[in-house]
N, C-alpha and C positions, 0 to 999 in steps of 0.2 A: 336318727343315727346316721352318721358320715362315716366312709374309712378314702384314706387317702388310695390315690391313682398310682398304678407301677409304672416303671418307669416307661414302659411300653405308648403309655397314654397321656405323660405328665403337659404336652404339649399338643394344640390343635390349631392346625392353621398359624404359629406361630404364637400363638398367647397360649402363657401358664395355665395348665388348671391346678385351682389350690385341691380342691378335694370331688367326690360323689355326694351327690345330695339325693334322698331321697323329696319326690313332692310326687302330690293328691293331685291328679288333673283326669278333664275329660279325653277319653283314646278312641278315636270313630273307626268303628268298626266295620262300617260297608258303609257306602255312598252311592247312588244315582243321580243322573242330571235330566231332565227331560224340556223339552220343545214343545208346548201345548196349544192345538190351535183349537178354541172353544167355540163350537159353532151352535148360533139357533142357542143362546141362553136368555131365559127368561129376565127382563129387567120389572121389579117389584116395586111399588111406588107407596107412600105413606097417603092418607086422606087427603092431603093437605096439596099434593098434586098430583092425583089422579085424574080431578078435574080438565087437569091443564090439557093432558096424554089424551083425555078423550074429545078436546075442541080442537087438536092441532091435526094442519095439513099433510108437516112431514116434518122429519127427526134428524138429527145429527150428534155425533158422537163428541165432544171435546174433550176427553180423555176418562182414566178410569186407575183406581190405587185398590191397592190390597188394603184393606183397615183390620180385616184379623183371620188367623189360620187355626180352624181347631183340629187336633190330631188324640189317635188313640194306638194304641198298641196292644196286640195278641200276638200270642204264641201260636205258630202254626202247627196245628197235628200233625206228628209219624214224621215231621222235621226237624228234631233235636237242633238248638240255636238260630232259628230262625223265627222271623215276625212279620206281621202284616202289620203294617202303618194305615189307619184309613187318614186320610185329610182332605180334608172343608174348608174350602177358599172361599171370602166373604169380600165382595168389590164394590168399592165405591163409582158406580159409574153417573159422568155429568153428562147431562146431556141440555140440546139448545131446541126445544119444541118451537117450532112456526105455527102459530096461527091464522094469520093471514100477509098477504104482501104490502098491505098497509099499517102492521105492527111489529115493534121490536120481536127477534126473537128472546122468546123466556127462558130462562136456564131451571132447568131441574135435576134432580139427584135423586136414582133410584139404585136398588139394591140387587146384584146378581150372585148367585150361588151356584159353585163346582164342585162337584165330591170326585174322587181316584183313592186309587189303594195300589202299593208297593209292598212286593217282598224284600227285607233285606235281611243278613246274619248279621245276629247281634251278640254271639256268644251267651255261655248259660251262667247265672248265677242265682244260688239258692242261701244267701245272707241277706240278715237286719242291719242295718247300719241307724246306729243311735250316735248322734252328737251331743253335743256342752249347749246345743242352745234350744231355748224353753219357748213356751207359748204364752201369749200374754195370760189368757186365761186361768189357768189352775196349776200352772208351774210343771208342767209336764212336759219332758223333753222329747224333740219334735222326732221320733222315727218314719223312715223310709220302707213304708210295708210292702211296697211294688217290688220283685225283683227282674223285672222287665227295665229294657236298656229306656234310654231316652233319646225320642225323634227331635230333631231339628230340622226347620224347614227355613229356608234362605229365597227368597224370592227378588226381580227384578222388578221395578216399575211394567208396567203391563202395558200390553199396547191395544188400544181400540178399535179393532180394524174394518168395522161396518155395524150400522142401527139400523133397523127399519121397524116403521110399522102393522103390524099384525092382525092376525088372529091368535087368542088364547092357544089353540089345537095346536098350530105351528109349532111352539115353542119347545124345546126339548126336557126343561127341568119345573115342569108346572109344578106347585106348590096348593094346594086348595086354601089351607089357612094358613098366612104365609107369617099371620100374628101370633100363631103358637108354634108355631117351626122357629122363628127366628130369634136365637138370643137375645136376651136384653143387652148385653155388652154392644151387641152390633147394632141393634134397633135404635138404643139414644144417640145414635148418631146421625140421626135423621130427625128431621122435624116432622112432625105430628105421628101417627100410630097406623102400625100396620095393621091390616085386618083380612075376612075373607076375599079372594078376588074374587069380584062377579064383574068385572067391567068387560065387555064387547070388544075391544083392545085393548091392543098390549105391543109390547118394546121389544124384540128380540137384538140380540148385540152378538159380534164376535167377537174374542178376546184373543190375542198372540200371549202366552204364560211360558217364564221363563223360570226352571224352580231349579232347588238343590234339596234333595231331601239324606240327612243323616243319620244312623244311630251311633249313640255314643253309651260308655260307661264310664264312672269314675273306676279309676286304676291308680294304683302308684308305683314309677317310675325311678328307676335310677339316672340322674344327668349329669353331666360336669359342670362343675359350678368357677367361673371366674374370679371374680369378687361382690362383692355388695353392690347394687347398683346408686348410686349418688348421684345426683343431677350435675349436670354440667356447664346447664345454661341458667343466666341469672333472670331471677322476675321482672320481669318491664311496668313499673311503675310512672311510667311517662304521662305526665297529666300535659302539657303542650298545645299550644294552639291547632285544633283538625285541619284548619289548612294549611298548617307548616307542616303538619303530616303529609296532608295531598300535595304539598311542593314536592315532595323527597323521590313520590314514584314518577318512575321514570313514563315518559311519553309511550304507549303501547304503538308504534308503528307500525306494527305487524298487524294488527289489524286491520288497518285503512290502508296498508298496501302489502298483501299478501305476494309472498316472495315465485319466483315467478321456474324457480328450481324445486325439485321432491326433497325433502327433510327425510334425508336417511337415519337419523336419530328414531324420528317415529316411525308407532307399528304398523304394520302393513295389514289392511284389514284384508279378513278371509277373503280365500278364493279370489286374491288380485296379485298381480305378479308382483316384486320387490324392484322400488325404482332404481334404476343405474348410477353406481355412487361408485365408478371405479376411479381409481388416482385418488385416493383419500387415505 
C-alpha cells in the first residue's frame, strides 16, 4: 500500500518523488568493527601432510583465507534486546615446508581455528513469520521459528604475519581430535582426513583479522520511490576479433612511468599527511 508525499516532500535533491512505498528489508541494528592480532594459533594438518610437518627444517607463511565463519546467537540475561554472537573463524592457511637445502620447498595447507564472542543490541521480537514459499519435501511452508536477529559477519582477506615451528604445548587453541571438532563443510576442503594429533610438532601461525560483525532484522520501511528502475545501458553483444579489442585500450603509461607529482584525487592513507595540491 502507497499514499502519495505532501507537498512538503514531493521533491528531494531535485527529482520528483511520485509516491511512499512501503518495502521488507534488513535494518542493522548495532555494529562492531574489530582489529585482531591472533597469536600462537594452532595450524592442523590432514594425514596426508603431516608427514611433510614432521621431516621439515623450517616453515614459512604464503598466505592464508577465511573459507568459512560459523555463528550463533543468544539472548543475554537481565539485558532485554541484547545478544551474544559467538563466532568461529575457520582459515585456510598455505604454508611452504623446507626440507632440506637441496630440495624444493613443498607447499602445504593446514587448517587454523578462532573463536570471540560480541555483545551487540538487536532489538526484541516475539513473532512467527510464515511466507508463500514451501519445502520440497511435504509441501509445508517454510516458517522462521528463531525470533533472535541475524549476525552478519563481513571479513577482509587476512594477513599471515609469522609460522613457526613448535611444540604441541606452545600452541594456544590445541584441539585433541581435531577429526570430530572439525565440520565436514570445512574438512573437504582439504585433502585426505583429519584425525587425533599425536605428532611431536606442530605449526603455530599469527593471523592480522580484520572483521565487521552485524545484527540485523527484517523490518519494513516507508521510502520515496522515483520511478521504476529501467536499464539504461544496452547489452554488448560484441562477438569481434579479441585483438581488435586489445587495440581499443589504451597504452597504461602510468604504469611504467609513475607520475612524479601526489594524485590529489586519491585517498590519503591513515595517519599520513594530505599532499599539497594548492592552486587547483
Amino acid at each position: 500500500m502507497s499514499e502519495k508525499l505532501g507537498p512538503l516532500t514531493e521533491t528531494i535533491e531535485g527529482r520528483k518523488v511520485n509516491e511512499a512505498i512501503c518495502i521488507d528489508t534488513a535494518r542493522v541494528y548495532d555494529s562492531c568493527a574489530d582489529k585482531d592480532c591472533l597469536a600462537d594459533l594452532r595450524v592442523y594438518f590432514t594425514d596426508t601432510a603431516e608427514s611433510i610437518i614432521e621431516s621439515a627444517v623450517s616453515i614459512r607463511c604464503r598466505g592464508c583465507e577465511v573459507i568459512n565463519v560459523i555463528t550463533e546467537v543468544d539472548s543475554v540475561p537481565f539485558n532485554r534486546g541484547y545478544y551474544s554472537v559467538d563466532i568461529t573463524f575457520f582459515f585456510a592457511v598455505t604454508l611452504e615446508a623446507i626440507i632440506s637445502s637441496q630440495q624444493q620447498p613443498v607447499t602445504v595447507t593446514g587448517l587454523s581455528v578462532f573463536s570471540k564472542k560480541c555483545i551487540l543490541y538487536g532489538a526484541e521480537g516475539n513473532v512467527k513469520v510464515f511466507t508463500s514459499e514451501y519445502s520440497s519435501e511435504n509441501d509445508f511452508s517454510l516458517p522462521v521459528t528463531s525470533v533472535n536477529p541475524k549476525a552478519k559477519i563481513q571479513v577482509a582477506t587476512p594477513l599471515c604475519l609469522d609460522a613457526r615451528i613448535c611444540r604441541p604445548c606452545e600452541c594456544c587453541n590445541n584441539i585433541q581430535d581435531a577429526g570430530a571438532a572439525i565440520p565436514r563443510s570445512v574438512a573437504r576442503f582439504f585433502p585426505g582426513n583429519f584425525g587425533p594429533q599425536s605428532a611431536q610438532r606442530a605449526v603455530r601461525v599469527t593471523i592480522g583479522l580484520f572483521s565487521i560483525v552485524q545484527l540485523e532484522r527484517d523490518v519494513q520501511m516507508l521510502i520515496p520511490a522515483y520511478d521504476f528502475c529501467m536499464p539504461t545501458k544496452e547489452c554488448s553483444c560484441d562477438t569481434e576479433d579479441p585483438c581488435d579489442s586489445f587495440r581499443k585500450i589504451r597504452f597504461p603509461v602510468s604504469e611504467f612511468f609513475p607520475p612524479d607529482t601526489p594524485d590529489c584525487n586519491n585517498d590519503v592513507h591513515p595517519g599520513f599527511d594530505p599532499p599539497c595540491c594548492c592552486g587547483r
